[in-house]
N, CA, C and O of each residue as an XYZ file, in Angstrom:
212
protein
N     108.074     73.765     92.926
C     109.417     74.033     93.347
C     109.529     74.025     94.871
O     110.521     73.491     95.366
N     108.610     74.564     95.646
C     108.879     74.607     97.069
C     108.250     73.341     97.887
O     108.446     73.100     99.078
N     107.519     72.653     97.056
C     107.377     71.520     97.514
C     108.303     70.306     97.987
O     108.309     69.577     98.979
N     109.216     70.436     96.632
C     110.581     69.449     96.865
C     111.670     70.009     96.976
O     112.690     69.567     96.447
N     111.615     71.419     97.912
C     112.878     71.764     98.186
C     113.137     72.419     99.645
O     112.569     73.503     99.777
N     113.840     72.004    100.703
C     113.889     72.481    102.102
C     114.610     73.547    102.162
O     115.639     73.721    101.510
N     114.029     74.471    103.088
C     114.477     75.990    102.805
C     115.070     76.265    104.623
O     114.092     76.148    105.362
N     116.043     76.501    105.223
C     116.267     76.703    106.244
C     115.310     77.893    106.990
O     114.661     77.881    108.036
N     115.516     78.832    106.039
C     114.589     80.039    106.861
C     113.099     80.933    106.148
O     113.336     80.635    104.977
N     112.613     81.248    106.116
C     111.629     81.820    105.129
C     111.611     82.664    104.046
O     110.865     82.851    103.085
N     113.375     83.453    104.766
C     113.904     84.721    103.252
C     114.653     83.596    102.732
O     115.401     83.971    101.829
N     114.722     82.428    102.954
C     115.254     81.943    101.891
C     114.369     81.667    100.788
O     114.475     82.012     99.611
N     113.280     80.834    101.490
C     112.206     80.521    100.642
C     111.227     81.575     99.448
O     110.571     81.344     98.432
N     111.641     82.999    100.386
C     111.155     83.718     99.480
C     112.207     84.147     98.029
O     111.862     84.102     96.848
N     113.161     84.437     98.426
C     114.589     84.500     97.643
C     114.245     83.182     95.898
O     114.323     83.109     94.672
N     113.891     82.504     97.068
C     114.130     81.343     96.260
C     112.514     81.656     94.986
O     112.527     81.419     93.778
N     111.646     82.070     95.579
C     110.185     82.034     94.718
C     110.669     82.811     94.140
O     111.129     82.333     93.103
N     110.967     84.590     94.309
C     111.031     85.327     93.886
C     112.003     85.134     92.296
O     111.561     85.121     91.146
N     113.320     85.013     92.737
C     113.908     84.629     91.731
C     113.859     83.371     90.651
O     114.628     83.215     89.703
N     112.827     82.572     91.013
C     111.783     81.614     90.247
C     110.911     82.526     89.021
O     110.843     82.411     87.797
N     110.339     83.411     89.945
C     109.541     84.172     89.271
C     109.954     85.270     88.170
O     109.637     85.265     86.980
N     110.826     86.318     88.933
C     111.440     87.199     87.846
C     112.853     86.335     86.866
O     113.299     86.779     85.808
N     113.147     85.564     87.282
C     114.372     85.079     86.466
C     113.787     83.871     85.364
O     114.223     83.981     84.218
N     113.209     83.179     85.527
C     112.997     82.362     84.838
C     111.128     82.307     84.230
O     110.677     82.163     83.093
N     110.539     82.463     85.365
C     108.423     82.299     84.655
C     108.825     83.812     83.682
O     108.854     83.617     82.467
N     109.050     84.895     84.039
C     108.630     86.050     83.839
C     109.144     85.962     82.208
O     108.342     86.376     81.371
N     110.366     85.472     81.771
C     111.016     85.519     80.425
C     111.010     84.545     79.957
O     111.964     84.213     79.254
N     109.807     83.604     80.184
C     109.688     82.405     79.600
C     108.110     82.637     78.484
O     107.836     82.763     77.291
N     107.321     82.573     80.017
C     105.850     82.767     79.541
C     105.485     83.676     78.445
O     106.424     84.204     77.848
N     104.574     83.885     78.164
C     104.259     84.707     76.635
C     103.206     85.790     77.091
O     102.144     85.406     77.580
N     103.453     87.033     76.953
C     102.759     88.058     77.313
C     101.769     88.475     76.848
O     102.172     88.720     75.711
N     100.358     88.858     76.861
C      99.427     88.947     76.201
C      99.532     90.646     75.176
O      99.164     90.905     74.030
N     100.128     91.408     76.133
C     100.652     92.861     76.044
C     101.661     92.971     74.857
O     101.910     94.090     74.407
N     102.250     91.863     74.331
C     103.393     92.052     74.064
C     103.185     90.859     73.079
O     103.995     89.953     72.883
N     102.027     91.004     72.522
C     101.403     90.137     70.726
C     101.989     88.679     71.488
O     102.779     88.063     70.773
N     101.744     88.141     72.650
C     101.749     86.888     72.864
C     103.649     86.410     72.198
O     103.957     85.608     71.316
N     104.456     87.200     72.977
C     105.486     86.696     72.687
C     106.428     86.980     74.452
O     106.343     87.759     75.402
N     107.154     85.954     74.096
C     108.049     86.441     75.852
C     108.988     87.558     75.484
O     109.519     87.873     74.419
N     109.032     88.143     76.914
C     110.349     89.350     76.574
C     111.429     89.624     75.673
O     111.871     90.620     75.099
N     111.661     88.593     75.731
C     113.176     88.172     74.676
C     112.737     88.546     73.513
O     113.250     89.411     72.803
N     111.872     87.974     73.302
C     111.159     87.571     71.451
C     110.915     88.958     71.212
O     111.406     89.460     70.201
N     110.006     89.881     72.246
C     109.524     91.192     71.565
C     110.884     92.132     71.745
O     111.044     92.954     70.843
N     111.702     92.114     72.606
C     112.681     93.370     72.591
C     113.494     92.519     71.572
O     114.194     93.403     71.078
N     113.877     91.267     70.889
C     114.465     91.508     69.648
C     113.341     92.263     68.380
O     113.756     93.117     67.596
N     112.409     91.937     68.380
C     111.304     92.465     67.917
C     111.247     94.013     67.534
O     111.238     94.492     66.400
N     111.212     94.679     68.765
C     111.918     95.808     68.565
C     113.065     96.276     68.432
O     113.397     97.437     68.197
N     113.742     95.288     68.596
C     115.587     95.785     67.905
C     115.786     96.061     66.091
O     116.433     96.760     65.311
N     114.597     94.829     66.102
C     114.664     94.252     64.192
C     113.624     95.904     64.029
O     114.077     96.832     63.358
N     112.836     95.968     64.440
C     111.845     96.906     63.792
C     112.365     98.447     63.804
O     112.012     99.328     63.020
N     113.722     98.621     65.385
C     113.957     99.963     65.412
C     115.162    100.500     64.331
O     115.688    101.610     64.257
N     115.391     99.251     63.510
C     116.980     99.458     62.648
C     116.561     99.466     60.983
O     117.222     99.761     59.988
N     115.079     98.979     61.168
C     114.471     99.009     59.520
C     113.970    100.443     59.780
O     113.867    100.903     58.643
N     113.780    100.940     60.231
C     112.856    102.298     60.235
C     113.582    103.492     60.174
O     112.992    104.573     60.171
């Protein structure tokens, strides 16, 4: 991403990783913590599991 993209100042560039990172890698990737599923998948996970119980 920061390879092919020109950033005027450096908080941009960081702005720009950061919200790379928490907005999109973080709720994509699959968590090892979390039975190898991304965020999404386990907090429905626990939505389904907290309404059967």
């Amino acid at each position: 991403m920061v390879y092919y993209t020109s950033y005027d100042t450096r908080e941009q560039a960081k702005l720009a990783v950061f919200e790379y990172i928490e907005v999109w890698y973080n709720r994509k990737r699959k968590h090892s913590a979390l039975g190898y599923r991304t965020p999404e998948q386990y907090q429905k996970y626990l939505t389904e599991n907290k309404m059967s119980a």
